[in-house]
C-alpha positions as CSV (number, residue, x, y, z in Angstrom):
1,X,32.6,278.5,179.9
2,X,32.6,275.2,178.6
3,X,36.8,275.3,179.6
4,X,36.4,276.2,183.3
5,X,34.1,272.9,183.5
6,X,36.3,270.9,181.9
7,X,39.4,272.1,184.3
8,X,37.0,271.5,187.1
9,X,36.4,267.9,186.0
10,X,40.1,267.0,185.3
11,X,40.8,268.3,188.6
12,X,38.1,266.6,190.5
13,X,38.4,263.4,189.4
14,X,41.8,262.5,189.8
15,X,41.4,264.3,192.9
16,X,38.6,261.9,194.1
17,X,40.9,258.8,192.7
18,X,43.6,259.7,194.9
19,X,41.6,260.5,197.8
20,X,40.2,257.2,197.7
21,X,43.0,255.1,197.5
22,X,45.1,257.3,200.1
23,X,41.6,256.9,202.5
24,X,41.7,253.0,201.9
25,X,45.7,252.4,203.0
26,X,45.1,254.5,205.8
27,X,42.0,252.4,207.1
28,X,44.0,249.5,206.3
29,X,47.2,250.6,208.4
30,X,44.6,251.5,211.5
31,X,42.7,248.2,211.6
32,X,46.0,246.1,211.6
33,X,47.1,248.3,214.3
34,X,44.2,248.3,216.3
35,X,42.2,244.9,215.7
36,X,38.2,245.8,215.8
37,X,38.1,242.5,217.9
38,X,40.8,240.6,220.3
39,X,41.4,237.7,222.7
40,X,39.8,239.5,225.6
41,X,36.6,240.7,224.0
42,X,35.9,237.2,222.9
43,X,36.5,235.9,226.6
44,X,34.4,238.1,227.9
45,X,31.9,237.9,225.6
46,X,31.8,234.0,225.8
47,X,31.9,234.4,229.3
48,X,28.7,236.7,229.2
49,X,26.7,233.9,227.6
50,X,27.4,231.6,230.3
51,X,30.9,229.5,229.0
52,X,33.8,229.4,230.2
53,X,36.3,229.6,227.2
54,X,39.5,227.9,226.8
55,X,42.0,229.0,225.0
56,X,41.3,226.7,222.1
57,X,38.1,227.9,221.7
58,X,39.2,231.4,221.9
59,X,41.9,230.2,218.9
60,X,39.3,229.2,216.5
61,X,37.3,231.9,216.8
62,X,39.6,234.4,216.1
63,X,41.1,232.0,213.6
64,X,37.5,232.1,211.9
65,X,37.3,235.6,212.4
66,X,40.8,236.4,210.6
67,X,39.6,233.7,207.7
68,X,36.6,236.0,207.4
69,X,38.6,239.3,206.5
């Protein structure tokens, strides 16, 4: 009995370990492939409030928004 939970725990929790880590490089690969934000969406956005962005502007705030990560 107290053998078949023990096998179940050293199973699971280097299981869940691994899992983890795998999950977390995988995210990691997908968001530097596919940016949640980019130079367009900020445009627009900006735009949608009314200014007209220049490129500057767009620069700093996806400068700010990379310093955030």
């Amino acid at each position: 009995m107290w053998h078949d939970i023990l096998m179940v725990v050293i199973g699971l929790v280097p299981g869940l370990v691994i899992g983890f880590f795998l999950s977390k490089i995988f995210m990691e690969k997908y968001l530097k492939k596919n940016p949640p934000i980019n130079e367009q969406m900020v445009k627009a956005m900006m735009s949608q409030m009314g200014r007209t962005p220049t490129q500057k502007q767009v620069n700093q705030v996806m400068k700010a928004m990379n310093n955030a990560k």
